[in-house]
N, C-alpha and C positions, 0 to 999 in steps of 0.2 A: 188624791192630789190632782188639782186641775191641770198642775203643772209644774214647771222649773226648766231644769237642765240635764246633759247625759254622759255618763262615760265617767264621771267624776269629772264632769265637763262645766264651769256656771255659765248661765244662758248669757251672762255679761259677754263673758269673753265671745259664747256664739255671733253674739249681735253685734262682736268687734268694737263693742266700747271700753272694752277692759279699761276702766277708772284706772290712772296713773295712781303712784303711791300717795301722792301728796293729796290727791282728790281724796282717797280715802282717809288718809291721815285727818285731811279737815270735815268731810260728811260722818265720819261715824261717830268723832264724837258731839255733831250738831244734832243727830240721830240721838243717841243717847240724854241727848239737855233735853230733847223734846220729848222722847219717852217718860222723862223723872216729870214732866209738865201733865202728863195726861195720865200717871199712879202708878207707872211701871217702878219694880227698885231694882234700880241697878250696881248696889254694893258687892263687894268680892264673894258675899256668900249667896249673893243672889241671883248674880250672874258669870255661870262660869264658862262662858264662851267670848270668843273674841273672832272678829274679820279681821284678816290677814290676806295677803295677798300670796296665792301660789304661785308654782313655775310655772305651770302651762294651763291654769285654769283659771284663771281671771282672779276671783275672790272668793273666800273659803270659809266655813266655819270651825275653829280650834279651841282645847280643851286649854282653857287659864291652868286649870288647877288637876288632881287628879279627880275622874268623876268613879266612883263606884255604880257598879250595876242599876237602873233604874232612880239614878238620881235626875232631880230637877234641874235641867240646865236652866232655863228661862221661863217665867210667866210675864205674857204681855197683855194687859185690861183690854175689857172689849173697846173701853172708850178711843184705843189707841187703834183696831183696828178698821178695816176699810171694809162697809159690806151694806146691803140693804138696809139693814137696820141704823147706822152710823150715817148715813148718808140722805137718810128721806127726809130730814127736817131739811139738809140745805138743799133739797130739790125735788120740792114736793109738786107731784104729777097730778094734770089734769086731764080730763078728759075720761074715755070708757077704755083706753087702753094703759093701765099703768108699766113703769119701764120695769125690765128683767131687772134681775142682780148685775147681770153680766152688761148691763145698758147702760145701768144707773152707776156700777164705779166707771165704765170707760167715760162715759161723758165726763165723772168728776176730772179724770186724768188728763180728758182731751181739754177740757179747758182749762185746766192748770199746768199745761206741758212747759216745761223749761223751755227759755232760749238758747241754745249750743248748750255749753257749760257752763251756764248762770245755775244758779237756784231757782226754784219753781216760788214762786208770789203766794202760792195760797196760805192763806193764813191760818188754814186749820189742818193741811196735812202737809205743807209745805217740806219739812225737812225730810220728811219721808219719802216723799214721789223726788227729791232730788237725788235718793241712794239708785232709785232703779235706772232701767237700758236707757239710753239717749237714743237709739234707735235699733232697730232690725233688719239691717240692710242683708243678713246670710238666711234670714229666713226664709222659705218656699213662699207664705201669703204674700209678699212682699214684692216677692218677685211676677206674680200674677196679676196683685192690683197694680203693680206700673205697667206691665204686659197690656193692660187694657185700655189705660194710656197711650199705649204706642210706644213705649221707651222698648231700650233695648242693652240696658246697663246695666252693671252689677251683674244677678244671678240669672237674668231675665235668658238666655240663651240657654240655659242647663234644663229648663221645664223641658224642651223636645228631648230631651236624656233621659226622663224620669220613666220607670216601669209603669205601666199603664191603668194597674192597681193602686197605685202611687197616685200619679196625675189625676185618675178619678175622684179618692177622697178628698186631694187639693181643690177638688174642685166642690166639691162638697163642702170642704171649709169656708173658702171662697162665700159660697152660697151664704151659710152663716153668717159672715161676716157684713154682708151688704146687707142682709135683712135687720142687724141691727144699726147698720149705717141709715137705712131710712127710717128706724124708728128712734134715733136720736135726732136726724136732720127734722122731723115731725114733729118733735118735742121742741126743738129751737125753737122753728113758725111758730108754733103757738104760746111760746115763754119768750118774746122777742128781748125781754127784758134781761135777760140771763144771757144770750149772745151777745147784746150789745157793750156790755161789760168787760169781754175777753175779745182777746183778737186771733184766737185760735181759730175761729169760727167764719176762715174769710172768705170774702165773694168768687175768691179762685177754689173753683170745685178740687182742682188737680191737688194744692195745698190743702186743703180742709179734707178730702179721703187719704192723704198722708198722714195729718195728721192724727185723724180718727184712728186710722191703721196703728199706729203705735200705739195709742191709748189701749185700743181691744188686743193688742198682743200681749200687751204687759200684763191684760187680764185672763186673757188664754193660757200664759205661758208659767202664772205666779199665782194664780188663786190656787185655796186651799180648801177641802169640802169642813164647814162650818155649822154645827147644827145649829138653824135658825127659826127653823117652821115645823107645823105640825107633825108633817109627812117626813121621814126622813130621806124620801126619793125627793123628795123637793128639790127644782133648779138652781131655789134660790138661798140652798145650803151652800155656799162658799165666800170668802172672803179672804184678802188683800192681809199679809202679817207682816208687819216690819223686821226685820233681824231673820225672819227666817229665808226671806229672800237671798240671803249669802249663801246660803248651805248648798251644796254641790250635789245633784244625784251619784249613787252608787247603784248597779244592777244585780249586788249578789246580798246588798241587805249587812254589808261590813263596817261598824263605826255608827252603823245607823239609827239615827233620834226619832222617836215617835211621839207622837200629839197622848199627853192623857186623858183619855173619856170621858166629859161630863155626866151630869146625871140624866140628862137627856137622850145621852149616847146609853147609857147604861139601861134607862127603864125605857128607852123606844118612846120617848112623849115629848111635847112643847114644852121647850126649855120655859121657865119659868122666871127665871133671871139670868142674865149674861152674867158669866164668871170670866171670859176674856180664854186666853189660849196656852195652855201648859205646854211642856218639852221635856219627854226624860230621855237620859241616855241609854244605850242600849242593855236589854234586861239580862242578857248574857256573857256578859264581858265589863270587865274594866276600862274604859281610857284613860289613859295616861296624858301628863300635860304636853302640852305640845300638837297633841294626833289631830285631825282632820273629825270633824262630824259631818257626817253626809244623811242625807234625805232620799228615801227611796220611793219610788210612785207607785209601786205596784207591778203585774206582768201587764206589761204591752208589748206587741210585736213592733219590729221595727219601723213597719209600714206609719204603724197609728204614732212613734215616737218623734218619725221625723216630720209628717206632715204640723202636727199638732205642736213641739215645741223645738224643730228644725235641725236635730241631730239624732243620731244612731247607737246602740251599744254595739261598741267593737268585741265582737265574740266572735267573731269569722277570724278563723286561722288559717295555716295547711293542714287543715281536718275535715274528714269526711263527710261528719254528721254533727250537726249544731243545732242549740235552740232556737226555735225560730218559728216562722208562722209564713206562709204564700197564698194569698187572695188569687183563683183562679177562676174569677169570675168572669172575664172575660172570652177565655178561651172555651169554657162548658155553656155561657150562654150562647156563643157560635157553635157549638159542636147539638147543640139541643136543636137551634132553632134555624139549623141550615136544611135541618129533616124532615119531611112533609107531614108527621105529626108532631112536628113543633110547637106552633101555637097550640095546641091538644096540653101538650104535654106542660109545657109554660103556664097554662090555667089551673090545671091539677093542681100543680105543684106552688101555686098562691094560694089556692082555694089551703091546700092543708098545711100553708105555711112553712114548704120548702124550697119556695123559691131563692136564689140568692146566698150570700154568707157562706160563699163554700170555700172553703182552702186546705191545702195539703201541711202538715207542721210536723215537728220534729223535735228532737230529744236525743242525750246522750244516749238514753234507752230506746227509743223507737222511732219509727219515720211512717206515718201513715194518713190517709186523706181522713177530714173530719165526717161524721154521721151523716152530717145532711149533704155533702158531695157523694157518697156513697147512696143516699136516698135516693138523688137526683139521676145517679147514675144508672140505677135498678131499673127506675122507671124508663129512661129516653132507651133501653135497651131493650125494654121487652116491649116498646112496639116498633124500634128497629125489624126484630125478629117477630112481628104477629102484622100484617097488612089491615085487622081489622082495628079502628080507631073508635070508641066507646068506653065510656066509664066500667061495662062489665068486664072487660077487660083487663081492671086493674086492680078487682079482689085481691087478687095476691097478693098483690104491693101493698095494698091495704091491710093485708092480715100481719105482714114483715113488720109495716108501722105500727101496728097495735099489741105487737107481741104475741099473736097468733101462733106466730112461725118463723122460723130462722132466716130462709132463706126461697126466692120463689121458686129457684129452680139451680140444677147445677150448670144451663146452659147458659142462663142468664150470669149466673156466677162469674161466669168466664168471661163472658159479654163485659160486662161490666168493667171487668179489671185490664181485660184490651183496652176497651174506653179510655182507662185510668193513665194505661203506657201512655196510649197517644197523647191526649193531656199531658206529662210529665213529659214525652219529645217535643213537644211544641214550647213547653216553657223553656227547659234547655237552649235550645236553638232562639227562640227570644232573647234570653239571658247573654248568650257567647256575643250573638249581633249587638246587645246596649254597652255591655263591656268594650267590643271591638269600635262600637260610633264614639263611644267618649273617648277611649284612646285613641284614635284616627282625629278625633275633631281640637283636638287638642284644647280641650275645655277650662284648663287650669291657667291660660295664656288672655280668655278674655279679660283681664281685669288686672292692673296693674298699679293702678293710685293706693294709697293705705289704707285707704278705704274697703279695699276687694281685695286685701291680703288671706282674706280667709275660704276665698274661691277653691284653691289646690285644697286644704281640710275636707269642701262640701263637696268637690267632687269625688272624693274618696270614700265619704256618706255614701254618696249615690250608686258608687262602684262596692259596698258595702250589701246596698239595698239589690243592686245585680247578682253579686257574689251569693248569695242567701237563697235568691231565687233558684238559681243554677243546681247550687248544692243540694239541696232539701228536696227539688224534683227527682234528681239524680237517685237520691236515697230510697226513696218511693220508689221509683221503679224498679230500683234494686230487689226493695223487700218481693215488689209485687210480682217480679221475673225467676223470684228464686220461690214462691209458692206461699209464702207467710200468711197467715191468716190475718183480718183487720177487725 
């Protein structure tokens, strides 16, 4: 899954559009007349789900009837959905760079974006692009691309709150997202024909990377991986489903509907004809009518859940040890490269491809740093303790990574998992200081119109995203203080 929502959370409600009843009452079933338009059936045995509106999560998917194990909720035709394929007759590229998947629906989206709570014009996915977000004013991108603007509204003051692991990948997204804002803004110059058409596309830059921004969220936030191309690592495996945009993620996989495998999925090749996209319900359980079907993405740490689709799973309790994942990239590339065999050590460790990706994670069963933080650690430690700086130096290390040998030394050992303390007291005391700024700065007060009712929610995310940190260091150095092996 490219994406959706968290917590049994729908990204609607994140984005603070939660569709009143009556919106819903009238889009779903203008959703549905335009489905039966493009081969979907949506008779009582054909589709046994229904959007309804929850208490605290915007819009939901619910079982009409009862479903037995592995029954078909919903087939929607390819013709119905939004992807590469569906889209390149009405915006066929020219030039030597053709547009991504992730290019070619946002562009569709940005220039068929609704006015307010109008319906969206376009006449060929129109009823569809009217179900999704009207905006994302709680999301983190959102609050960066106006940050660059100069604004200073909505979420824009919480980025100096974010963990630093956090703020980095945003900024990394960030990064993505402008490189495909220049290569749609490139695409327009040269199809002048196709902008002059829509007014999405206006002379105010500030307007037109807002509204682009909305477009590629709703494609970051809601695509789905699609087998479309040869490769099945292909980028441009995913696509835009109608009806399954309601469905609510779940974190433990309860109620949960899954995609049925084409034959493409099945034999690993180039689908050879679209069949469009199936839904059974879950293969171990019954639903009952009435229950809740949710959509689950897979494992992501919370870091990659909130940058990417702008909320967290609440798993943080008053408990010790939680699942969880801590990027501590930051604090080990200072701890490496404040050393006078730093840069030494920082080239090794790219040359054999450990540099980077190092974090500490956790589990109801265990708390322990990942392999290549341990790799990384071995090494910056044994020329802490050796003054001579040369590759012969670091057979050893060499022998541990190839499976030579367990371990270089017991001194090193030791070395190391000091290293690791330190590390794990620095995150701690990071952690206590972000929890202490956002409670002191009283973050939950900047925002007051209905618009930024859902400020208090996101800073509890973020205190979420501290609280994890905190913990999960905490844990680590536990194990590492009391002698545990890793």
């Amino acid at each position: 899954m490219v994406a959706h929502s968290g917590n049994n959370v729908n990204i609607s409600m994140m984005a603070s559009i939660s569709n009143s009843q009556s919106s819903l009452n009238y889009r779903w079933p203008k959703l549905l007349a335009w489905l039966r338009t493009r081969g979907m059936k949506t008779g009582a045995g054909d589709l046994l789900i229904e959007c309804k509106e929850t208490p605290t999560a915007g819009n939901g998917l619910f079982a009409r009837t009862l479903c037995t194990p592995s029954s078909l909720l919903f087939a929607v035709p390819p013709q119905a959905l939004m992807n590469i394929g569906t889209l390149k007759s009405l915006h066929p590229t020219s030039g030597p760079t053709p547009l991504t998947a992730t290019q070619m629906i946002s562009l569709h989206l940005y220039i068929n974006r609704p006015h307010g709570s109008e319906d969206s014009l376009d006449p060929h996915y129109g009823p569809y692009i009217s179900t999704l977000p009207r905006e994302f004013d709680s999301h983190p991108l959102t609050w960066i691309v106006r940050s660059k603007r100069g604004l200073e509204s909505g979420g824009v003051p919480l980025l100096k709150h974010l963990p630093p692991s956090v703020h980095a990948c945003l900024v990394k997204l960030h990064d993505r997202f402008c490189q495909d804002w220049d290569a749609i803004r490139a695409y327009l110059t040269a199809n002048s024909y196709i902008s002059s058409k829509y007014d999405a596309y206006s002379d105010d830059n500030d307007v037109s990377t807002s509204n682009y921004a909305w477009a590629w969220l709703n494609v970051n936030t809601r695509c789905i991986y699609y087998r479309l191309k040869a490769s099945k690592e292909d980028p441009d495996n995913l696509t835009l489903c109608p009806i399954l945009d309601f469905a609510n993620h779940t974190p433990n996989r309860l109620h949960s509907m899954t995609p049925a495998p084409s034959e493409a999925d099945i034999w690993d090749s180039a689908p050879v004809k679209q069949i469009g996209f199936r839904f059974l319900s879950p293969a171990d359980a019954s639903v009952q009518e009435g229950e809740e079907i949710f959509l689950a993405y897979g494992a992501h740490p919370n870091r990659t859940l909130f940058v990417e689709y702008g909320f967290v799973n609440e798993s943080l309790g008053n408990v010790e040890i939680t699942d969880g994942e801590v990027d501590v990239q930051d604090v080990v590339e200072s701890l490496i490269l404040d050393h006078k065999s730093g840069v030494f050590v920082k080239s090794v460790l790219e040359d054999e491809g450990y540099w980077g990706d190092w974090t500490l994670y956790c589990s109801a069963e265990s708390a322990q740093p990942s392999w290549r933080l341990i790799t990384a650690l071995r090494l910056h430690c044994l020329f802490v303790s050796n003054n001579t700086i040369h590759h012969n130096a670091i057979q050893s290390w060499r022998d541990v990574i190839a499976g030579k040998r367990e371990i270089i030394s017991d001194g090193n050992e030791l070395a190391w998992k000091e290293s690791l303390i330190t590390i794990c007291d620095k995150i701690i005391t990071k952690a206590q200081a972000g929890l202490d700024s956002l409670e002191n700065d009283g973050a939950e007060e900047y925002g007051h119109s209905g618009s930024d009712r859902w400020l208090p929610w996101m800073c509890e995310n973020i205190r979420t995203l501290w609280r994890e940190e905190l913990l999960i260091a905490a844990a680590v150095k536990e194990r590492t203080l009391r002698g545990d092996d890793f």
